[in-house]
C-alpha positions, 0 to 999 in steps of 0.5 A: 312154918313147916320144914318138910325138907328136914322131915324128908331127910329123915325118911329119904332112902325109903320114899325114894325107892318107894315111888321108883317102885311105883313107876316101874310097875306102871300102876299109877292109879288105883294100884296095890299102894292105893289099897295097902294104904287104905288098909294100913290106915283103917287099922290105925285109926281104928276105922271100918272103912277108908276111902283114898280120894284126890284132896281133903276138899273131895272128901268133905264133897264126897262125904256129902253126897254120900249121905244124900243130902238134897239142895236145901238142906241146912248143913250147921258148921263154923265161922272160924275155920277154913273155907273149904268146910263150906265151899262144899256145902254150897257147891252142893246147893245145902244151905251153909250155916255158920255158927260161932265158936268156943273163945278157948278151943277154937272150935265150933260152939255147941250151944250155937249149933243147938240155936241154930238146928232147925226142922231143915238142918240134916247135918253138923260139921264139926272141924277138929281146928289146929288139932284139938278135937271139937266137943263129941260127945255133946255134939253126939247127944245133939245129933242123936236128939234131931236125928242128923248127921255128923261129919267130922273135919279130920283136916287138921287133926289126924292122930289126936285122941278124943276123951268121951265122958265115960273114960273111953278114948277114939281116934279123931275121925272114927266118932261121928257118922263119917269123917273127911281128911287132908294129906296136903303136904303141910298137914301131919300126915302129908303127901308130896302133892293133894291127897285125901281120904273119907273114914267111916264105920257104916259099911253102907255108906262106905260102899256109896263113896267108893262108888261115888270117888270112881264116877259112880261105878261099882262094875266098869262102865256101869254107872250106879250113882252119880259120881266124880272123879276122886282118887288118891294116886298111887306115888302118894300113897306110897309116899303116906306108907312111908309117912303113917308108920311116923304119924305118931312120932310126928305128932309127939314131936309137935307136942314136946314142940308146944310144950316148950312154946308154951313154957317159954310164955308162962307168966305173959299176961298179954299171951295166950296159950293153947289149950289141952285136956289132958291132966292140968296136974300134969306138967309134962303136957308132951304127954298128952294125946288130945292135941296134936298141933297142926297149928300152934296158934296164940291170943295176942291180947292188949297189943298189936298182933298185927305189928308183932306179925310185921315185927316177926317177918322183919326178924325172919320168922315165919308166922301166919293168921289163921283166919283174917276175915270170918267166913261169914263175912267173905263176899262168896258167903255173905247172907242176911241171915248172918248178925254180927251179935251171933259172931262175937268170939270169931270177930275177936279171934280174927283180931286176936290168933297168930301162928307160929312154926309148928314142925317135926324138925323144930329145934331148941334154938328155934324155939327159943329165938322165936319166943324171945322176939315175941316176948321182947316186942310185946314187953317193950 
């Protein structure tokens, strides 16, 4: 699915003298890579405040806590994603609230989220799934309207641009009141372990979470809050330095990828493509900034995505389903208040979604093998 050794090829001499540099200076936490790279990718991002912590599932936890959302609190985000995005909630004793998704974005459904705000909902968590921005701007306007917060799930979407109604562009991250990502080695911009990070534009915030990541201290052996222990180690974060200069490389490169997957499917009435929102007259879709393919992932419709997965292992192709089983229906979230008439698209996709490699190294031929197989097992 990835070909992080292929990509490591490219960047080898630079990552390797980055981290013996590293380990000769001894300062493997907290160190100068630590904070260069935290400054590097504020101004990326375009972001007042990055703060590095130990793994994506930290950040979301950490970006929580710093809001000071007490247990109790209804915390509404989707039932079509990755069970970190509520494993947080509940380990922090909120009420998760899953809702359903859009059945052409993936992505959480704004008009669920505004049927399922109540007087004890205090936040919205948007996931920017595969790599394709949630709907901001009408999450924004519900946010402001109820007086809660936003905290995006830059998981899989770190790079991409979201277009606001009045023409204006921003980095995913930097849109709602604070944002959590993942460096996991697969994700496109990936440490060689965990790593992650917290972004916010909120000067005060960002001073609770920095406070937070480091056991709650501000002064050493001062404990001002109650904390954890978070932090992103200094041999990753110079291995992300090496990496962030690429990111946007990275990302074009997925983009020319799925472009390709995607011309190769035109006319399968059985295949549904990704979608994107850039220029619909515009043919040369690698151009567009809205997606940025952690995930290639079609519909297979009238046939058997459960064969075809068979049928692509046999032929040596990897492929993954992202996500089998509804997180509302995962034994640790189960809840009476759950109806299955309220899931209707996340009940289909988990029938329906399929995975193919998505990398910075793919290749014409891979392409062309992968879509061919499919094409050929679909058609027979």
């Amino acid at each position: 699915m990835v070909d992080l050794k292929g990509q490591y090829e490219n960047i080898k001499e630079k990552v390797n003298q980055s981290v013996i540099d590293v380990i000769e200076s001894a300062a493997f936490i907290n160190g100068p890579e630590v904070h260069q790279f935290q400054k590097e990718l504020e101004e990326y991002l375009d972001v007042k405040n990055v703060i590095p912590c130990a793994n994506g599932t930290d950040a979301l936890q950490i970006a929580m806590m710093g809001l000071g959302l007490k247990p109790g609190d209804e915390v509404i985000t989707a039932d079509f994603t990755f069970a970190a995005t509520v494993e947080v909630i509940a380990l922090l004793g909120l009420t998760p609230v899953l809702v359903d998704v859009d059945p052409v974005t993936f992505n959480i459904d704004v008009d669920a989220i505004k049927n399922a705000i109540t007087p004890k909902t205090k936040a919205i968590v948007p996931v920017h799934l595969f790599g394709l921005a949630a709907n901001m701007d009408e999450i924004m306007e519900l946010a402001n309207q109820h007086d809660l917060y936003v905290i995006e799930d830059n998981a899989q979407g770190i790079g991409g641009y979201y277009t606001s109604k009045d023409g204006s562009k921003k980095k995913t991250g930097g849109i709602g009141h604070v944002a959590s990502t993942s460096f996991f080695p697969s994700k496109n911009l990936g440490c060689y372990g965990d790593g992650g990070a917290i972004f916010t534009n909120d000067d005060e915030l960002a001073h609770i979470i920095r406070g937070i990541v480091n056991h709650g201290m501000y002064e050493r052996y001062h404990h001002d809050v109650v904390g954890v222990n978070s932090r992103l180690d200094s041999i990753q974060a110079t291995i992300l330095r090496v990496k962030l200069p690429n990111l946007d490389l990275y990302n074009n490169a997925r983009r020319t990828a799925a472009a390709k997957y995607t011309k190769a499917f035109e006319g399968e009435v059985n295949i549904i493509t990704p979608t994107c929102f850039c220029d619909e007259n515009d043919s040369n879709k690698e151009n567009c900034d809205c997606h940025v393919y952690h995930q290639y992932t079609l519909k297979i419709v009238n046939s058997d995505r459960d064969a075809l997965v068979a049928h692509l292992n046999e032929n040596g192709i990897p492929c993954g389903v992202y996500y089998p089983i509804p997180l509302h229906l995962q034994k640790a979230y189960l809840d009476e208040r759950y109806k299955e008439e309220n899931f209707k698209v996340t009940n289909q996709l988990v029938k329906e979604v399929i995975s193919l490699p998505m990398h910075t190294e793919l290749d014409d031929e891979q392409i062309e093998f992968i879509t061919t197989t499919i094409k050929n097992f679909i058609n027979k």
